[in-house]
C-alpha positions in Angstrom: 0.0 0.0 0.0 2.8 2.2 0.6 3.3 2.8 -3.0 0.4 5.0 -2.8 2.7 7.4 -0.9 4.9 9.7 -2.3 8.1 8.7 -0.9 8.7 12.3 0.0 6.2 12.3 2.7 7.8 8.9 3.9 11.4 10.8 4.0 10.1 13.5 6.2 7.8 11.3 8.8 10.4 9.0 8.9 12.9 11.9 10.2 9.9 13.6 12.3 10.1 10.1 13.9 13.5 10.0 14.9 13.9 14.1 15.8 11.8 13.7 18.6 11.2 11.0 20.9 7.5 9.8 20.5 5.3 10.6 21.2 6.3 14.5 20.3 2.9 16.4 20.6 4.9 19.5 19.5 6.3 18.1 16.5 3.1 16.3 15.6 1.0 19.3 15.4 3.3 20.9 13.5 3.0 18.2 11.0 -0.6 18.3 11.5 -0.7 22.6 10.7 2.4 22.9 7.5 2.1 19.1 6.3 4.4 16.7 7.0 7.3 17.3 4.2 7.3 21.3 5.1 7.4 20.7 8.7 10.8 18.5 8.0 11.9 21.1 5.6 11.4 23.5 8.6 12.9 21.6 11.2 15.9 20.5 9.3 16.8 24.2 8.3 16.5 25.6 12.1 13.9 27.5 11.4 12.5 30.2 14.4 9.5 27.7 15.1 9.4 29.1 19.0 7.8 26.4 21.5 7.1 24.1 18.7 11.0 23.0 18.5 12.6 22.3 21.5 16.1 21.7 22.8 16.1 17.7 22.0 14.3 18.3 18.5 17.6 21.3 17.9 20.1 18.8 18.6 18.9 16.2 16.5 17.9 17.9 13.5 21.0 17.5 11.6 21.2 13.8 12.3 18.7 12.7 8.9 18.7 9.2 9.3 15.3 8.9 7.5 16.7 7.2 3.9 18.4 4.4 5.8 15.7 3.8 8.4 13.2 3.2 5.7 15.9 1.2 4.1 16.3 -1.4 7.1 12.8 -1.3 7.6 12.6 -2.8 3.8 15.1 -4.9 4.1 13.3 -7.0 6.8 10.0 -6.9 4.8 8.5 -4.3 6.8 7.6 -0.7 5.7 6.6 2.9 7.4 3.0 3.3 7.8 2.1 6.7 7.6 -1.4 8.6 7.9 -1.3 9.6 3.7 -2.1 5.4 3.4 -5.2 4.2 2.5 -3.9 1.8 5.1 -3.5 3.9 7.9 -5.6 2.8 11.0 -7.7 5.9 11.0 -10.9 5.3 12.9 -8.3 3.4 15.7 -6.3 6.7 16.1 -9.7 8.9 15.9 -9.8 8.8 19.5 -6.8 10.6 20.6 -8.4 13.7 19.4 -9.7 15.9 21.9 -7.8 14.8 24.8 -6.6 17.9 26.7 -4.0 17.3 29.6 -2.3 14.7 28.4 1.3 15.1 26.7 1.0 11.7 25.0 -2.2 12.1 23.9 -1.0 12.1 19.7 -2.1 9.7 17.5 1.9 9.0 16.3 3.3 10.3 13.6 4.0 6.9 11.0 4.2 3.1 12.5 7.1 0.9 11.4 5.4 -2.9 10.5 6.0 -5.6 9.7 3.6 -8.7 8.5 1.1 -9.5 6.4 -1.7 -8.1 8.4 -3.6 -4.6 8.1 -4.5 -2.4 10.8 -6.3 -0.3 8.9 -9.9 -1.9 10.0 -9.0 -2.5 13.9 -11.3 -0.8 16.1 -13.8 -0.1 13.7 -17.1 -1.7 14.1 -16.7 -4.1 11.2 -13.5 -5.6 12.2 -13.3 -6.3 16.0 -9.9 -6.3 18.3 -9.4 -6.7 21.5 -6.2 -6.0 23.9 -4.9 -8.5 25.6 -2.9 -7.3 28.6 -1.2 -8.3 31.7 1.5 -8.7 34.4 4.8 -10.0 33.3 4.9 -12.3 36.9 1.5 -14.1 35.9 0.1 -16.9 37.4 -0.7 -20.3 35.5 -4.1 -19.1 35.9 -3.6 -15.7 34.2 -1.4 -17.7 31.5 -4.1 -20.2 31.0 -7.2 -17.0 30.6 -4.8 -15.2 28.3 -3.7 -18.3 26.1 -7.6 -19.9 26.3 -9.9 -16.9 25.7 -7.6 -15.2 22.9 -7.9 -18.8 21.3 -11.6 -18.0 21.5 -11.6 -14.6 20.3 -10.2 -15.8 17.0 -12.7 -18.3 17.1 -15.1 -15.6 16.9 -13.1 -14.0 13.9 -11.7 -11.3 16.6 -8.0 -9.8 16.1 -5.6 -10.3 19.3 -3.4 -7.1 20.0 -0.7 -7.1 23.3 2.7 -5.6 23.6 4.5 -9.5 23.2 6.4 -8.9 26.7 6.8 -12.0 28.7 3.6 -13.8 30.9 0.0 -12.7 29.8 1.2 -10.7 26.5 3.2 -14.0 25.3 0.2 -16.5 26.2 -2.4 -14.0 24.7 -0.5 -14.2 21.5 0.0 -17.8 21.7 -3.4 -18.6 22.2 -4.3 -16.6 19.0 -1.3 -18.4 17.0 -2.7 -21.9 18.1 -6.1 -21.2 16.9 -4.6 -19.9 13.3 -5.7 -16.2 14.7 -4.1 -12.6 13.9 -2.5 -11.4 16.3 -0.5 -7.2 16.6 2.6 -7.1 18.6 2.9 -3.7 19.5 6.8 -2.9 20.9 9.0 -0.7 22.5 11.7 -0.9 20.3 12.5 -1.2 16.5 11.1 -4.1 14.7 13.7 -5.7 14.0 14.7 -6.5 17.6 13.1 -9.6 19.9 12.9 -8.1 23.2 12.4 -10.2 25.7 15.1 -12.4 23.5 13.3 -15.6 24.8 10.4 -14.5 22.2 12.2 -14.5 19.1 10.5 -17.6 17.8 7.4 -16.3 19.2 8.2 -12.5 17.1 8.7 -14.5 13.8 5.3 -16.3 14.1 3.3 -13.3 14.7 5.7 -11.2 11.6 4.8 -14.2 9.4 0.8 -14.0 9.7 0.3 -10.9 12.1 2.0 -7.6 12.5 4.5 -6.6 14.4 4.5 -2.6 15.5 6.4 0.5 16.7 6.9 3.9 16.7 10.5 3.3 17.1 12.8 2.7 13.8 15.1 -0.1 13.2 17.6 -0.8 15.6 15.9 1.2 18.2 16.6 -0.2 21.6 13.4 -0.8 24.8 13.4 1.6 27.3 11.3 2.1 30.3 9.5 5.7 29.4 9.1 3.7 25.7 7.1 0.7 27.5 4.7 3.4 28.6 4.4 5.5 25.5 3.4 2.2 23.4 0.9 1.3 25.9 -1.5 4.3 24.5 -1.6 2.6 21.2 -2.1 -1.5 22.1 -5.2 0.4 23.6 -5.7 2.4 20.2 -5.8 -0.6 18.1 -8.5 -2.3 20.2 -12.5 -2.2 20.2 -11.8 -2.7 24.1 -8.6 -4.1 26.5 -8.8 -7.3 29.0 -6.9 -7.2 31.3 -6.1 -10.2 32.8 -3.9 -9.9 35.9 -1.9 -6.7 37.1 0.1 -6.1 40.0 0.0 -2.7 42.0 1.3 0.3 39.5 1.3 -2.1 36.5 2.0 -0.8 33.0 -0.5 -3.4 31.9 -3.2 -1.4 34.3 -2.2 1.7 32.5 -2.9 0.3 29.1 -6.3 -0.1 30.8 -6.8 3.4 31.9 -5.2 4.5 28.6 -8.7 2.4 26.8 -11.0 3.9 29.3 -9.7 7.2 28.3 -9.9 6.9 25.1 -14.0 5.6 25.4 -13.2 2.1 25.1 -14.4 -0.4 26.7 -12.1 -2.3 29.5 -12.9 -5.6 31.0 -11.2 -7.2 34.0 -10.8 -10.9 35.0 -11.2 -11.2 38.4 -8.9 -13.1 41.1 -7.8 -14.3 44.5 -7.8 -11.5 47.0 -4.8 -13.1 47.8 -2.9 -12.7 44.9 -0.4 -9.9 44.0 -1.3 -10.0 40.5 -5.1 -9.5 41.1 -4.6 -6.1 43.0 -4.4 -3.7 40.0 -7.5 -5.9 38.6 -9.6 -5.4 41.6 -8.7 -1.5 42.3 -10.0 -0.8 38.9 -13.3 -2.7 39.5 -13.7 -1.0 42.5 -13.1 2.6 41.3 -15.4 1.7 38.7 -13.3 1.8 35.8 -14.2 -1.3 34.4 -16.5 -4.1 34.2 -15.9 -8.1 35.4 -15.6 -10.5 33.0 -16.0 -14.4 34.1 -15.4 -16.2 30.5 -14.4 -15.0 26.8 -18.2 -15.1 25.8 -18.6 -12.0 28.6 -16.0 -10.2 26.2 -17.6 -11.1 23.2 -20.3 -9.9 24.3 -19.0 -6.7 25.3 -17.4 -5.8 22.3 -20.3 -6.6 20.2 -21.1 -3.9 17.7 -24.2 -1.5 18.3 -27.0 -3.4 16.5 -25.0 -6.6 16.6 -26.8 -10.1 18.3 -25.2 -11.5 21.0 -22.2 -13.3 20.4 -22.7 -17.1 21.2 -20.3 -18.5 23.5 -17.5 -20.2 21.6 -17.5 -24.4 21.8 -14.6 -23.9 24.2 -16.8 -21.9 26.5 -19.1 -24.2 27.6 -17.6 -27.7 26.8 -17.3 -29.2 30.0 -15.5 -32.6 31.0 -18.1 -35.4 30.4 -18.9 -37.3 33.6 -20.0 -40.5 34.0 -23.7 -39.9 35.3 -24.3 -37.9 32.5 -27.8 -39.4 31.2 -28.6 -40.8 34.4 -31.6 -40.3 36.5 -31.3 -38.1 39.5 -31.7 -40.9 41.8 -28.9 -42.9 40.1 -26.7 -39.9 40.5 -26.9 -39.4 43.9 -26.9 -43.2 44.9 -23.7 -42.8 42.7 -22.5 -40.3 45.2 -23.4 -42.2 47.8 -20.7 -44.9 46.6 -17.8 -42.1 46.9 -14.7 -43.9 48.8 -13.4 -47.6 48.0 -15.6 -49.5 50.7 -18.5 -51.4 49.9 -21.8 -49.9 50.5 -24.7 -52.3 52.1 -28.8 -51.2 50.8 -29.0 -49.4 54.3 -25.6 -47.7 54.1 -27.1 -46.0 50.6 -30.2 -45.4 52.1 -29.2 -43.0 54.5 -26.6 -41.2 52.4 -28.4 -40.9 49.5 -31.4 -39.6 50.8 -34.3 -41.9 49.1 -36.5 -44.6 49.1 -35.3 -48.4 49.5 -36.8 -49.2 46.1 -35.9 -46.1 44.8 -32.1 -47.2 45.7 -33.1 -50.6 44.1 -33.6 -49.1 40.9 -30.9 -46.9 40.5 -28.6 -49.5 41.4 -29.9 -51.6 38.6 -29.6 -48.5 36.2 -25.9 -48.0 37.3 -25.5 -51.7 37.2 -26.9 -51.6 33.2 -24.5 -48.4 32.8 -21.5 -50.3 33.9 -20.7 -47.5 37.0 -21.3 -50.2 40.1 -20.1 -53.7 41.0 -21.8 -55.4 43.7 -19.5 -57.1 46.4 -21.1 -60.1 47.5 -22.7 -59.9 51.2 -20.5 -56.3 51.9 -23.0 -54.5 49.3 -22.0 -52.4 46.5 -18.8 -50.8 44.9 -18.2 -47.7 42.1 -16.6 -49.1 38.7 -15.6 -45.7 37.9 
């Protein structure tokens, strides 16, 4: 798509990327009020453009990197994704409009991608996303909601976006691999790097179906204020954010706050009380910031687009373990109860546990008898099979 971009404009957003550390409000609405090629122009020939050039933006202005950057970006089969393409996500970036009183509220000046995917439908109402978020420490439970219900957002044709960092971000993304999902990996660094470097393989797999996404150009290295900044757009890219566990002051519980101010929805799993991990879950529920989600049908549902039926739940959802009894009468079941431990069990013994009728009993020990689930024992009574 980027053809359809006149590779000036790519030259000077690539260089407004790199003059100023993102998210650069200043230098955005500068783009924004001269156009993105005269704004360069500006900037590059120190131009008297008072507070909208600041000291950082001075010193870097003769450092016009932006040939090679869209070079290496090439070169690893990604390209800069600016807001001239047809591709540009804009109804995902609409948001960020008319948010006073916060310096990082700027849709960003050009994404570097990479992957087959687009983003140009996420968070519209035609093409659902969802965030996937969460602490870095999670628990196996946390790992095992992130990896299960993403699995069942693809299932319901939903694109999985997270930041690709290591605990509920990995799963999330491996749960929408496994199911032969899309799923955005939005970083803090270029795209070209794996950070945490135990997620390469993981990296390639989303880059070969997905997309992989930053503000940051090739070779850029993570940093902490960076982890922050990209936060604002895994929420961007999202119809609404899950997040799944988060400790106390959790950039994952920021991505949440980052939805909710932006209008979009933000849905919390809950946990133990005990837990760590479930106190930034619980003090957003309780400030009212969010609404409780028990299973990935609740987040369907949530995320349903006005006019839209119900999502039903996924076959995952409600597909519970067979049992035994299932088919059985109720008085077969609970005479199967009744038979709970290894020792026999005499007429009398399963009269009083079960709760019924001597003949009742009688019956239902034939029926479980037929269904192969008892064994009688002789004199001593009566024994489970399984």
């Amino acid at each position: 798509m980027t053809g359809a971009v006149d590779e000036a404009v790519l030259l000077a957003r690539a260089f407004l990327l790199r003059v100023a550390e993102p998210p650069a409000p200043a230098v955005s609405h500068l783009a924004e009020l001269l156009g993105p090629v005269e704004a360069a122009e500006r900037i590059r020939g120190g131009a008297d453009l008072g507070p909208h050039v600041g000291a950082e933006v001075d010193a870097r202005r003769h450092d016009d990197r932006s040939a090679a950057d869209l070079a290496a970006a090439r070169a690893l089969g990604g390209r800069l994704l600016v807001p001239e393409d047809p591709a540009w996500p804009t109804a995902a970036m609409a948001d960020f409009a008319g948010q006073p009183g916060h310096a990082d509220w700027v849709a960003p000046l050009g994404l570097w991608v990479r992957g087959p995917a687009s983003v140009a439908d996420l968070a519209t109402p035609g093409r659902r996303s969802v965030a996937v978020v969460g602490s870095r420490a999670a628990s196996g439970y946390g790992k095992w909601v992130a990896r299960d219900w993403s699995a069942s957002f693809v299932d319901a044709g939903l694109v999985v976006v997270s930041g690709a960092a290591l605990g509920i971000d990995g799963e999330a993304h491996r749960g929408a691999l496994a199911a032969k999902g899309t799923t955005v990996a939005v970083l803090a660094c270029g795209i070209d790097r794996a950070y945490p470097a135990s997620h390469g393989r993981l990296l390639e797999g989303i880059g070969s179906s997905g997309l992989v996404v930053s503000e940051y150009p090739v070779g850029a290295v993570p940093a902490r204020h960076r982890f922050l900044v990209r936060n604002r757009l895994i929420a961007a890219l999202a119809n609404g954010t899950l997040l799944v566990e988060s400790g106390h002051r959790s950039g994952a519980a920021r991505t949440a706050l980052a939805a909710q101010e932006l209008g979009r929805p933000v849905l919390v799993v809950p946990g133990p009380v005990t837990s760590a991990q479930s106190v930034g879950n619980h003090e957003l529920l309780r400030k009212g910031y969010a609404t409780v989600v028990g299973n990935a049908a609740h987040v369907l549902q949530d995320l349903a687009p006005v006019g839209d039926l119900l999502t039903p739940p996924p076959e995952r959802e409600h597909r519970s373990p067979p049992r035994p009894t299932d088919g059985l009468s109720g008085p077969a079941v609970r005479v199967h109860g009744a038979l709970r431990g290894h020792a026999p069990k005499t007429l009398p013994d399963l009269v009083r546990e079960s709760g019924i009728l001597p003949r009742a009993v009688a019956g239902a020990l034939d029926e479980l008898l037929a269904a192969g689930l008892v064994v009688p024992d002789g004199e001593r009574g009566w024994s489970r099979s399984v």
